[in-house]
C-alpha positions as CSV (number, residue, x, y, z in Angstrom):
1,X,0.0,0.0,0.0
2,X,1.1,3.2,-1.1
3,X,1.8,6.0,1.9
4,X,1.7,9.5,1.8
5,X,5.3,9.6,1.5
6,X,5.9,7.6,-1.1
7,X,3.2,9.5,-3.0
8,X,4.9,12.5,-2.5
9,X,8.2,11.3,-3.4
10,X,7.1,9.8,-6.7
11,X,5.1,13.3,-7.2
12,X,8.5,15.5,-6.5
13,X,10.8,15.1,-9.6
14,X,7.5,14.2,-12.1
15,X,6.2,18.2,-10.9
16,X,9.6,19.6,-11.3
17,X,10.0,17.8,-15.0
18,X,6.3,19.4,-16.1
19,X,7.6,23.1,-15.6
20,X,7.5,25.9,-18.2
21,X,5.4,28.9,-19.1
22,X,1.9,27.4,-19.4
23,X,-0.5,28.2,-16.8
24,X,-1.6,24.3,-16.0
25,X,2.4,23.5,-16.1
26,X,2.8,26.6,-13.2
27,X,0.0,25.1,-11.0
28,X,2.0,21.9,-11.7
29,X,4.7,23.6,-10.5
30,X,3.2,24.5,-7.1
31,X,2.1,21.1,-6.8
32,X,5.4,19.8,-7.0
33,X,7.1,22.6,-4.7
34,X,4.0,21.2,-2.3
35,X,4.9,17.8,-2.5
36,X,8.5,18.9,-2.5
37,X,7.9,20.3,1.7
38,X,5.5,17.0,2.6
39,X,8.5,14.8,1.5
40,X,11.4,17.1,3.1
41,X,9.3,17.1,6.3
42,X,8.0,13.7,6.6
43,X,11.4,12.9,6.6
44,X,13.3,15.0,7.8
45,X,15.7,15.9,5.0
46,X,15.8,19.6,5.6
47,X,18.5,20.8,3.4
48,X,16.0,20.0,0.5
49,X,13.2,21.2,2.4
50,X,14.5,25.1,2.0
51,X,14.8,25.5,-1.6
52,X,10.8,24.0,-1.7
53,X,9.9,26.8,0.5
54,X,12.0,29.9,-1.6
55,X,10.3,28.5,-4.6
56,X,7.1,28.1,-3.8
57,X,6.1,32.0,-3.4
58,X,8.1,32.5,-6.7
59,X,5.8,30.2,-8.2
60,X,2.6,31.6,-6.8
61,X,4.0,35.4,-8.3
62,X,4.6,33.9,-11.4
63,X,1.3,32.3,-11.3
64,X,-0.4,35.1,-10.4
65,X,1.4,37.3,-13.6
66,X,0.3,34.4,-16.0
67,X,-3.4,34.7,-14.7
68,X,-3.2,38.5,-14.4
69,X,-1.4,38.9,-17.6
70,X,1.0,42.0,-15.6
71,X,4.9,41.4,-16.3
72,X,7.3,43.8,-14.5
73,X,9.7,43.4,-17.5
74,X,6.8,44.8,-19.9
75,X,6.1,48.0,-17.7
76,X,9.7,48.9,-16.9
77,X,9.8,49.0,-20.9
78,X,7.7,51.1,-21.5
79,X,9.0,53.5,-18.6
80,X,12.0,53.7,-20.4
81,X,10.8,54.0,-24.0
82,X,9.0,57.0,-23.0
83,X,11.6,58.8,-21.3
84,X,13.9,58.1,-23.9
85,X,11.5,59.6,-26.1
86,X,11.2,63.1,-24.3
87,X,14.8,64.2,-24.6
């Protein structure tokens, strides 16, 4: 019978293999970073347990930019474009 653990360890490195831009793939993402803290926890492997916990807010920004459609890079363009402009 399968545990929790094991769940979350086969669930780890198939989330972190299913990342890129798309929207589904960033939820995936989180998933992963999720099951990522569950595994570091359950057994107390904390070194891997701190990267999990840095990523998982990055995700959640980046998420919330895909769903949003605001990107920091896009506005600081155009900030720049239009004072180049005026002088």
């Amino acid at each position: 019978m399968m545990r929790l653990v094991d769940l979350a360890g086969y669930a780890t490195p198939i989330m972190v293999l299913l990342m890129t831009r798309e929207m589904i793939l960033r939820v995936s993402d989180m998933l992963g970073h999720v099951a990522g803290v569950i595994l570091s926890i359950a057994v107390c492997f904390l070194p891997s347990l701190s990267p999990h916990l840095m990523l998982l807010p990055m995700s959640a920004v980046r998420l919330w930019n895909t769903l949003t459609g605001f990107s920091g890079f896009e506005s600081s363009q155009n900030v720049n474009t239009s004072s180049d402009s005026g002088g």
